[in-house]
Steps between C-alpha positions, in 0.01 A plus 500: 500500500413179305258372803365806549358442121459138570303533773243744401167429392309575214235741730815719605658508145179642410500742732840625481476520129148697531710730785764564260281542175233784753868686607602523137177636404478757739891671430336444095252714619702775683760526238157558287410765724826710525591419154585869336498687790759662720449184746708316243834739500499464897470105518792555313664729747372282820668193269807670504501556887430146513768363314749782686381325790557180396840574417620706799349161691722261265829701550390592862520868468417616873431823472320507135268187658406681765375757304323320241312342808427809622396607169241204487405527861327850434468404106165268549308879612671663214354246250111545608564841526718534079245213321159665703361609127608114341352371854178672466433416153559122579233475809243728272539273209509157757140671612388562185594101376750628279831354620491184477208484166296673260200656628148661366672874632793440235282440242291837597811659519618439153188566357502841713847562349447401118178743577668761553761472280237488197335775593830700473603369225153582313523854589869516367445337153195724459742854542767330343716532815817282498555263789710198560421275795646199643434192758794329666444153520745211601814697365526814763527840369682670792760643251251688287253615771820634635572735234139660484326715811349260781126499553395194679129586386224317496405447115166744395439599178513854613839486628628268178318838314660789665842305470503485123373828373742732319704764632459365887825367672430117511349438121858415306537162604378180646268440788614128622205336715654350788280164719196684336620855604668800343858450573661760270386765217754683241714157520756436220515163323736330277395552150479191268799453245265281239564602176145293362303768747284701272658865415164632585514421838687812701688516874196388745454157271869414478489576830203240595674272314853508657348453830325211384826340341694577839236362714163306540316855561208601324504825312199714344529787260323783371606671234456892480472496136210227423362481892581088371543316833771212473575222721865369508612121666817302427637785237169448293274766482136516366371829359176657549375265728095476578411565823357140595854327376644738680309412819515158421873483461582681826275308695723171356865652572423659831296248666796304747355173442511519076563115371878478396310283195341821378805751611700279269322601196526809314257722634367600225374150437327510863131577512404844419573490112738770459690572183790696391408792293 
C-alpha cells in the first residue's frame, strides 16, 4: 500500500482526487433530489436488505443468501420501475441545468411563485380572510404535511384562494409549500410556547411562529380580524408587513444559494427594512 502512494504522480493524484470530489458531488446531488420524499423511506428499506444480506453472507446462511441474491437479481428492474417519479424529476431538472447549479429558470420560477403567492395574499387581507401559509426549507416538514389533506398542486393564487375561504373543508389550517408546490392544506403545526408573544396575536400567528422555532421554514399570516399580513422566521415575527419587504424578504430566504453571511443575521436587519409593530 505504501508504494502504491509512493509511486504515484502528482497528474494521477489529481485526478483521483477530482474522481472522488465529481462522485461525491453527484450522491450530494441525489440525496438533494429525493430529500423529503417517499424515495427516502425505501433507501432505507433497500439498506436494510443490504445489510440482511451482508449478514446472511458473514454467517453463511445458505438458504437466506440465496434469496437475498435472488431478491437483488430481479431488484435492479424493481428500482427503475419504484424511484420512476424521483428518476424523472432528476433528468428534467439535469435538462433544464438545474442539478448540478443555479439557473435563469429558477430564478423565473421563484419569481412565478412569490407572484402568485402575493396576489393571494392581497385578495385575503382585503376580505379579511384568515390564512396561514408555510415554505419548507432545509428542515423537512413530512410530519406536518402528513397530518393535513395532500394536494401536490401547483401554487396559483386561485387555488391558495379557494383553499382559505370560510366554511369550505380545507381553510382551518396550514397550506405547507413543498420544492415550490402545494404539498398539504388544513395542516396542523406546533403552536409556540413564548410567553413574550404579544396577547393580541391569536392561533394562526402562534402557529407561524412555532413552525418557525421548530424549523428553518418560512411562515406568512393573515389575520381575519385586521387583514394585517405577518411574516414569521427563527420564532420572530414582523407584523403588518408592506408588500415590497415582504417580497423582498422571501426572495432572500427562499433563494437556494442565500449567503450564510446574510442568513446569519437577523432577518429583520436584512434589506427590506421591516419593523416590528
Amino acid at each position: 500500500m505504501l508504494e502504491y502512494f509512493t509511486d504515484m504522480t502528482w497528474k494521477e493524484s489529481i485526478k483521483d482526487l477530482v474522481d472522488i470530489l465529481i462522485v461525491t458531488y453527484i450522491i450530494y446531488q441525489i440525496i438533494l433530489l429525493v430529500r423529503g420524499t417517499r424515495a427516502v423511506q425505501l433507501l432505507k428499506g433497500i439498506l436494510v436488505l443490504v445489510v440482511i444480506w451482508a449478514l446472511s453472507t458473514w454467517f453463511d446462511l445458505y438458504t437466506l443468501k440465496w434469496l437475498m441474491n435472488q431478491m437483488f437479481t430481479f431488484g435492479v428492474l424493481a428500482v427503475f420501475i419504484i424511484f420512476q417519479p424521483e428518476l424523472r424529476r432528476g433528468l428534467e431538472q439535469l435538462g433544464r441545468g438545474k442539478l448540478f447549479g443555479r439557473s435563469t429558470a429558477e430564478d423565473e420560477e421563484l419569481n412565478k411563485l412569490i407572484g402568485e403567492i402575493i396576489k393571494a395574499l392581497n385578495y385575503l387581507s382585503r376580505r379579511k380572510i384568515g390564512a396561514l401559509i408555510v415554505f419548507e426549507r432545509e428542515t423537512g416538514l413530512n410530519e406536518y404535511t402528513e397530518s393535513g389533506i395532500r394536494t401536490q398542486a401547483v401554487v396559483s393564487s386561485e387555488l391558495l384562494i379557494n383553499i382559505f375561504i370560510p366554511n369550505t373543508p380545507l381553510h382551518d389550517g396550514a397550506v405547507i409549500i413543498q420544492n415550490n408546490q402545494i404539498a398539504a392544506a388544513a395542516c396542523y403545526l406546533p403552536l409556540s410556547e413564548n410567553p413574550f408573544i404579544s396577547k393580541e396575536l391569536g392561533t394562526r400567528h402562534r402557529a407561524a411562529i412555532g413552525v418557525s422555532e421548530m424549523a428553518d421554514a418560512v411562515s406568512i399570516v393573515v389575520s381575519e380580524e385586521t387583514g394585517q399580513i405577518s411574516l414569521a422566521i427563527n420564532g420572530q415575527v414582523v407584523r403588518d408587513i408592506k408588500e415590497e419587504s415582504l417580497i423582498s424578504k422571501l426572495y432572500e430566504e427562499l433563494r437556494p444559494a442565500a449567503l450564510i453571511k446574510e442568513k446569519r443575521k437577523p432577518f429583520w436587519k436584512r434589506g427590506g427594512g421591516a419593523t416590528n409593530s
